[in-house]
C-alpha positions in Angstrom: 240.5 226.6 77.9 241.9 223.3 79.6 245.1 223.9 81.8 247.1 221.7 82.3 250.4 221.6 85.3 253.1 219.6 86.1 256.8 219.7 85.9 257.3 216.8 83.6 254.9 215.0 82.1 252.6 213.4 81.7 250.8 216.9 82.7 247.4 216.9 83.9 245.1 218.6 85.7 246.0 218.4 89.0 249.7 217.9 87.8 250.1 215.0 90.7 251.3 212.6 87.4 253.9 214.5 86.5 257.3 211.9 86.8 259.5 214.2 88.6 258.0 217.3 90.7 260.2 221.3 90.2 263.6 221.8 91.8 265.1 222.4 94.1 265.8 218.4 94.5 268.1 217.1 97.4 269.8 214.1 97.6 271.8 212.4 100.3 274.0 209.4 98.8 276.8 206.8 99.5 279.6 207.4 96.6 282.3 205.2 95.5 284.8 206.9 93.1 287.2 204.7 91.3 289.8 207.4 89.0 291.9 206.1 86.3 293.9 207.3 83.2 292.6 206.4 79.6 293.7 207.3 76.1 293.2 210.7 75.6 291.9 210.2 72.3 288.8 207.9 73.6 287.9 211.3 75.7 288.0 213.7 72.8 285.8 211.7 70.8 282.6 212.6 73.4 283.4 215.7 73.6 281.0 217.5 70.7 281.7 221.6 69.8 282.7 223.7 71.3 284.2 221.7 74.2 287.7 220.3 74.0 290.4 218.3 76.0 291.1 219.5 79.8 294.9 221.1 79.4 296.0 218.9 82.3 295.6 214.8 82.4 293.1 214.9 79.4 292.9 211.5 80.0 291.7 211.6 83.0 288.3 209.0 84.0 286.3 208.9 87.3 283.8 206.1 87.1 281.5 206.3 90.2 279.1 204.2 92.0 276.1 205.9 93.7 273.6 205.1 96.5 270.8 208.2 96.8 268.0 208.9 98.6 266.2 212.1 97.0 263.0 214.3 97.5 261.8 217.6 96.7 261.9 220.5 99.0 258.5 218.9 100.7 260.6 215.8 101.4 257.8 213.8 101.2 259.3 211.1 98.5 261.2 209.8 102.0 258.3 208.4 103.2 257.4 206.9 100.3 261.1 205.2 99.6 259.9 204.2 96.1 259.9 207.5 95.1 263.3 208.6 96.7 265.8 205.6 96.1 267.6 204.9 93.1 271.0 203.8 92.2 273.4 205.2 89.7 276.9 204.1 88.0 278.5 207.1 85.9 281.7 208.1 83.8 282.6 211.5 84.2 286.0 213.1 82.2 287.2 216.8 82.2 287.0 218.8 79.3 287.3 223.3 78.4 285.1 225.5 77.2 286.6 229.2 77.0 289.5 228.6 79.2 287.5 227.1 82.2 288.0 223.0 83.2 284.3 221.6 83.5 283.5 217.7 84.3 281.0 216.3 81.7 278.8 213.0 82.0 279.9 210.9 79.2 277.7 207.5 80.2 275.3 207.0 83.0 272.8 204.3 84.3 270.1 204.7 86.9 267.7 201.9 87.9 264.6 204.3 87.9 262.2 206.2 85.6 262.2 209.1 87.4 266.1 209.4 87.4 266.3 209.5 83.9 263.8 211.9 83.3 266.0 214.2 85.5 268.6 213.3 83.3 266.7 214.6 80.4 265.7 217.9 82.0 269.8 217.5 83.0 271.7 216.5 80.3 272.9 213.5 81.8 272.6 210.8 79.3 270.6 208.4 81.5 269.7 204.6 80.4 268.2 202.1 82.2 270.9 199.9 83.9 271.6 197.4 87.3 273.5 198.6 89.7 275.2 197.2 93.0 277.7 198.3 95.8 278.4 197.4 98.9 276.9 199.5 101.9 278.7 200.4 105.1 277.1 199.6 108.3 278.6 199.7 111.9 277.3 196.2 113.0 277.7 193.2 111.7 279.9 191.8 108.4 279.2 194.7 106.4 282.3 196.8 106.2 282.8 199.7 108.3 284.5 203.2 107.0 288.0 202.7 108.2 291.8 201.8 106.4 291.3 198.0 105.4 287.4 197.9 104.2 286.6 196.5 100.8 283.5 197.6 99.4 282.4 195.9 95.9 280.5 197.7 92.7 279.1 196.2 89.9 277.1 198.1 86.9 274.9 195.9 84.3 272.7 196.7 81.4 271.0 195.0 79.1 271.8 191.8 80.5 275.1 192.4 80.3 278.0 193.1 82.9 279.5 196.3 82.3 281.9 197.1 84.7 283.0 195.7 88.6 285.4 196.9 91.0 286.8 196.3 94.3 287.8 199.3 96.5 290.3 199.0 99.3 289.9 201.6 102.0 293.6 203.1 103.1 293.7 206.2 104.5 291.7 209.5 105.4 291.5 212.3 102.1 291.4 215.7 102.1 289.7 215.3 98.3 287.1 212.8 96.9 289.4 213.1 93.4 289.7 216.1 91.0 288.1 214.0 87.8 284.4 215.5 89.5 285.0 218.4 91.5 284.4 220.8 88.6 280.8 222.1 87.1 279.2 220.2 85.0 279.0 220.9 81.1 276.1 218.9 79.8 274.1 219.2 76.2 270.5 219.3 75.8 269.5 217.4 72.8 266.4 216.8 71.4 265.5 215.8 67.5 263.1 217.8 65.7 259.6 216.1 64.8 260.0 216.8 61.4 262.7 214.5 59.1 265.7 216.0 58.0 265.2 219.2 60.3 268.0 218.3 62.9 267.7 219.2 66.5 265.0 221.3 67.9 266.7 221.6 71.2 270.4 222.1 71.1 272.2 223.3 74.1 275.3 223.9 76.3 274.5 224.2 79.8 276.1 224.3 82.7 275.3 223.3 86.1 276.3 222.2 89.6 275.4 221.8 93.4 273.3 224.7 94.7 274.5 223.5 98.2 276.8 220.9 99.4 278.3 219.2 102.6 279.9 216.0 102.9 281.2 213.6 105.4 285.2 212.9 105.8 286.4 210.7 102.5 288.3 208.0 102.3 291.0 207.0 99.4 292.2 203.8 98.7 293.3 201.7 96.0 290.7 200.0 93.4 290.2 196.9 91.1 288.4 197.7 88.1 287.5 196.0 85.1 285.0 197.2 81.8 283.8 194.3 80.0 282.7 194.8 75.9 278.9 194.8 75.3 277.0 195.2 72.0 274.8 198.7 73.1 277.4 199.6 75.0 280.8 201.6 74.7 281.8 202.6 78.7 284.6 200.0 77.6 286.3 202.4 75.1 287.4 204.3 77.8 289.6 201.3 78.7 291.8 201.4 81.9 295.3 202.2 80.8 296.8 203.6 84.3 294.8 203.2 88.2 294.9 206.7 89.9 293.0 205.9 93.0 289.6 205.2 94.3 287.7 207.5 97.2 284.3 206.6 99.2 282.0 209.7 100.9 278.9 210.0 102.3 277.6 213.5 101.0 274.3 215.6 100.8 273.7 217.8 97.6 270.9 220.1 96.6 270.5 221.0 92.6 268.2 223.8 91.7 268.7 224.6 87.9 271.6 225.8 85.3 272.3 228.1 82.8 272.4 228.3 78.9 276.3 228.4 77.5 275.3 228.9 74.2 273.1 226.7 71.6 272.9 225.3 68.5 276.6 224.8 68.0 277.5 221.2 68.8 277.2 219.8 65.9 275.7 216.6 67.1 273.0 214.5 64.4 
């Protein structure tokens, strides 16, 4: 009998293929938050059974901008940057599920295979994307983490412009938001080979940091526009009120979830 390893596939027989290796993986990343208020009723149509509204600010957004390096616990991947660098643009919103406020991925893009297919094993719903922010650096023009730095963002996809902000650094935070700072509740969906048989894989999972620390943040004040697309819909969650907008450096380690229930949500 042939055996065959890896996390991911493609599986083989060494399992040295496989596109992303087992958790634990650890990242260390560069995170601009930009928080804003949206209609309420543009959040509630992503949420799927059995999640609903958040009780407080429903309409709540955090669109954020990220810079990562990652690896696996042999931390090889950052030696061979290729493997550990990616960039990521994400809208996150609140939402319930038995009385508890979770943070749920509504839209993400990532500029790497290997990033989405941790959004698959995730639930993040990862697509291919561009993405671009400005880095801090303590020489030269690039700006440095103090009140007065502006820091740009822009997210792309499918040749099209999707979203850009500006963020202007103010003053020290004792918070990077509240929109993020909750477990995630995700779905797992997969469709069934067959026609007509629905989902084979149909979860609710929830999941978080295994480990976290993070540098001092920074809030400030942001200027954000979304921009219509015709494969896209991150504009939907149009910007009806600015809340503010936060940078932190931060190291995270994510080593599994656990099942909420399945085949309830739903979804075709």
């Amino acid at each position: 009998m042939t055996t065959v390893r890896g996390f991911f596939s493609p599986k083989t027989a060494s399992g040295a293929s496989s596109l992303i290796p087992s958790p634990p993986w650890r990242y260390s990343g560069d995170l601009l938050t930009v928080e804003y208020r949206t209609d309420p009723a543009r959040v509630r149509e992503l949420l799927p059974e059995p999640l609903q509204l958040a009780d407080e600010d429903p309409g709540a957004v955090a669109l954020i901008w990220a810079d990562w390096q990652s690896c696996s616990t042999s931390g090889d991947e950052l030696l061979d940057p290729v493997r550990a660098q990616y960039k990521e643009a994400f809208a996150v919103v609140r939402c319930k599920y038995k009385g508890r406020t979770y943070t749920r991925c509504v839209y993400i893009w990532v500029d790497k295979d290997f990033a989405i297919a941790r959004g698959l094993h995730q639930g993040y719903p990862k697509k291919l994307g561009s993405i671009h922010q400005t880095r801090p650096h303590p020489y030269g023009p690039a700006p440095r983490i103090e009140a007065g730095a502006r820091f740009g963002a822009t997210l792309a996809a499918a040749d099209r412009r999707l979203a850009q902000a500006v963020v202007t650094l103010r003053e020290p935070s004792e918070t990077n938001g509240f929109v993020n700072g909750h477990p995630m509740a995700h779905h797992r969906w997969l469709p069934s080979i067959e026609k007509g048989k629905g989902l084979a894989l149909d979860e609710l999972i929830e999941s978080g940091a295994a480990s976290f620390e993070g540098g001092q943040p920074w809030m400030g004040d942001a200027e954000l526009e979304l921009f219509e697309a015709p494969t896209e819909e991150l504009a939907r969650l149009e910007v009806r009120e600015p809340i503010a907008a936060y940078y932190r450096q931060l190291g995270v380690v994510w080593d599994g979830g656990r099942l909420l229930e399945s085949g309830t949500s739903g979804a075709e």
